[in-house]
C-alpha positions, 0 to 999 in steps of 0.5 A: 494785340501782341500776342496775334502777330507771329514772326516767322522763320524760313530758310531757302537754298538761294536768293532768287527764291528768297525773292520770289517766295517774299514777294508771293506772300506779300502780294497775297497778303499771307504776311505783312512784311518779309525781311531777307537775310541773304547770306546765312550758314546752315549746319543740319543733319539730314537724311544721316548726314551731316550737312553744310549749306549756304541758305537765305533766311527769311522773316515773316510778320503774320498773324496767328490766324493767317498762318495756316495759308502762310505755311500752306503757300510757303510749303506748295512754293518751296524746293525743299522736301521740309522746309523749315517754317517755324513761327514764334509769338511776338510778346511785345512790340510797338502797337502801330507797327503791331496793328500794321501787321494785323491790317496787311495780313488776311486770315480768310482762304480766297 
């Protein structure tokens, strides 16, 4: 079962849409859980140039078959022109929690 839950990375410019992108994808079942980091410092090259930027970072649990419609809301939501959303498998982790994550995610598009 560990090897179907994903957690997912992405980062947003502020916490108004950490709030609202989180609370969209619970609400549509795309992840089970989304942790908020409200206070992180990206350094990035973009565009040429050098950037430094206060984000949110947000963390996502899924399952490898709802990551399609996850990455699919995330990117019709975001105000980035790339957003990043990078999903990495979960190796091990407590069963319950594992099958909690596997209940409260839908992997079929309404």
């Amino acid at each position: 079962m560990a090897s179907d839950v994903l957690v997912v990375l992405i980062t947003v410019p502020d916490q108004d849409q950490a709030y609202r992108l989180a609370k969209t994808v619970v609400e549509e079942n795309l992840a089970a859980c989304v942790n908020i980091v409200p206070a992180v410092r990206s350094v990035y090259r973009w565009k040429g140039e050098i950037c430094d930027d206060p984000e949110c970072l947000l963390v996502a649990k899924t399952t490898r078959a709802a990551f399609p419609l996850l990455e699919a809301r995330v990117k019709a939501l975001h105000s980035y022109e790339v957003p990043e959303i990078i999903a990495v498998p979960v190796e091990r982790g407590f069963p319950p929690y594992l099958a909690w994550v596997a209940e409260n995610t839908r992997t079929e598009v309404p």
